[in-house]
MIBATI-976366 format. One line per 5 residues: number of its first residue (from 1); their letters; for each residue x, y, z of C-alpha. Coordinates in steps of 0.05 Angstrom, whole numbers. Layout:
// MIBATI-976366
NUM) a) X:Y:Z | ... .
This chain:
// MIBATI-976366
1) xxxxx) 785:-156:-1018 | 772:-169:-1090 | 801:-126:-1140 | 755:-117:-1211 | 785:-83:-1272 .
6) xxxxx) 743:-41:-1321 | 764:-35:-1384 | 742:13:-1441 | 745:-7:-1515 | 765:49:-1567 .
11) xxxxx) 769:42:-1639 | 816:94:-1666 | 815:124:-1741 | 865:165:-1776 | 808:207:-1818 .
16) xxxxx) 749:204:-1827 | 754:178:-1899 | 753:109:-1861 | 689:111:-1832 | 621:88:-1872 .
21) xxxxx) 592:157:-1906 | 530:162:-1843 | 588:164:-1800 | 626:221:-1844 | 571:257:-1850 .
26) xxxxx) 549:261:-1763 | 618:284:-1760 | 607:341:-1802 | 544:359:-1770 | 589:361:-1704 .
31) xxxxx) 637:402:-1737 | 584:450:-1773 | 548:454:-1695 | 613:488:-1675 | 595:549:-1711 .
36) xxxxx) 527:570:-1669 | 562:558:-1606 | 561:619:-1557 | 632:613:-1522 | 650:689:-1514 .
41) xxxxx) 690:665:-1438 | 727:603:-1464 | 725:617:-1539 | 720:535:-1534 | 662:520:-1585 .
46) xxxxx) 643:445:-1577 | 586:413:-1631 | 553:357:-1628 | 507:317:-1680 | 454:254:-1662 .
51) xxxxx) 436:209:-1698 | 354:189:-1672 | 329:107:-1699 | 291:146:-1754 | 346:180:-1796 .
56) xxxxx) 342:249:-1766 | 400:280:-1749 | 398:332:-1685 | 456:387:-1676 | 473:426:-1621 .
61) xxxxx) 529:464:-1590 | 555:497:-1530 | 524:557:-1489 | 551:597:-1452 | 534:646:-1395 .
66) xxxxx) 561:698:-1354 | 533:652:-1290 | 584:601:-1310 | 541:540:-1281 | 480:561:-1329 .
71) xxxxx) 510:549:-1394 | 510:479:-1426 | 537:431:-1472 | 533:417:-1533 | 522:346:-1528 .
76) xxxxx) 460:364:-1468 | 434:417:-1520 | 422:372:-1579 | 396:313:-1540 | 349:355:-1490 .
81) xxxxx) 320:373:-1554 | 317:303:-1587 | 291:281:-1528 | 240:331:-1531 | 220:336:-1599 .
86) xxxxx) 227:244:-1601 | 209:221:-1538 | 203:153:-1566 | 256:149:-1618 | 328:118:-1600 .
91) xxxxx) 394:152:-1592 | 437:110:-1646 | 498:157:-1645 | 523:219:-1622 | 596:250:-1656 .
96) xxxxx) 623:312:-1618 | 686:360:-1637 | 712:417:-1616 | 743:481:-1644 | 786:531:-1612 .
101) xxxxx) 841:591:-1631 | 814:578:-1706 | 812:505:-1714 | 786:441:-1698 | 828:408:-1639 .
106) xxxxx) 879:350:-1660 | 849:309:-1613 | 793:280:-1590 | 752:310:-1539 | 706:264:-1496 .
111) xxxxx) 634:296:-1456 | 648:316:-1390 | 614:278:-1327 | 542:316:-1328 | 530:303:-1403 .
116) xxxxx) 553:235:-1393 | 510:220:-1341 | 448:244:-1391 | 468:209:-1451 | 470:143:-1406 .
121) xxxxx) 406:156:-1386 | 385:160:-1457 | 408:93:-1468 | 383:68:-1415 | 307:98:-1432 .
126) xxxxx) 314:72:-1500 | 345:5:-1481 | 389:20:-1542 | 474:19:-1538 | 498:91:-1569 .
131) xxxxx) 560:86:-1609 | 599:157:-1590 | 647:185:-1640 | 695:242:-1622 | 719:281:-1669 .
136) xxxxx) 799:308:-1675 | 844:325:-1736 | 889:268:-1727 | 850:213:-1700 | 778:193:-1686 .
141) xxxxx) 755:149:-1625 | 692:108:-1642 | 666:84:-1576 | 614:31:-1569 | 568:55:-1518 .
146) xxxxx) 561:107:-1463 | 568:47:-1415 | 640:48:-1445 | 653:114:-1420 | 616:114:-1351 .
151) xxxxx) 631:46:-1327 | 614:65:-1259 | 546:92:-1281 | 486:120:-1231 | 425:87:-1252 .
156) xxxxx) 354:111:-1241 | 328:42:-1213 | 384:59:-1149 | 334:108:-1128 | 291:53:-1110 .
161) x) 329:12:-1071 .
């Protein structure tokens, strides 16, 4: 038996006043996202903002349906449609917060399993790491690739073996 250790490396910030002003402003994007989310069953509004190789920032948030397992995320939403709209433009970043009973959560909240099975994929496609940043009111995890948070990652080329 052999035992292997995974470790994940997170940068944590106190505000966002200490992160470069591209960084500030994804956040905010994330944060503004919250605010077209349709969450009428878990009043849980998630946003998240990508930043594509060329500048362009995508947004997207959560929605919901009354089929629970045909809503989606808000982190699938905005890069379904950066994938769709720059199918050959990189994924450089993606920030992501949350906002619930009238205010942004005090801590970070990470992409579940699905979405972070796509945004590997992403990466993967591109051949381009994707710094994550999640967003909460008193701290902010800066995360240097997906890879970091699906160590244990499904990758297309399996499909061919």
């Amino acid at each position: 038996m052999k035992k292997t250790q995974l470790i994940t490396t997170v940068l944590e910030y106190n505000s966002i006043e200490e992160l470069d002003s591209i960084n500030q402003e994804l956040i905010n994007k994330a944060k503004e996202a919250t605010q077209s989310s349709y969450s009428p069953y878990s009043k849980f509004s998630v946003g998240a903002a990508i930043l594509l190789g060329n500048g362009v920032i995508i947004q997207g948030s959560n929605q919901e349906n009354s089929a629970y397992p045909s809503g989606l995320c808000a982190e699938r939403v905005a890069m379904f449609y950066a994938n769709s709209k720059y199918p050959n433009i990189p994924v450089k970043s993606i920030a992501i917060a949350c906002y619930n009973n009238g205010q942004f959560l005090e801590r970070p909240i990470p992409p579940c399993g699905s979405c972070r099975q796509v945004l590997l994929e992403t990466e993967e496609r591109h051949n381009t790491p994707m710094q994550v940043f999640l967003y909460g009111q008193k701290q902010i995890f800066e995360i240097e690739n997906i890879k970091q948070l699906l160590p244990l990652y499904f990758e297309k080329d399996m499909l061919d073996e």
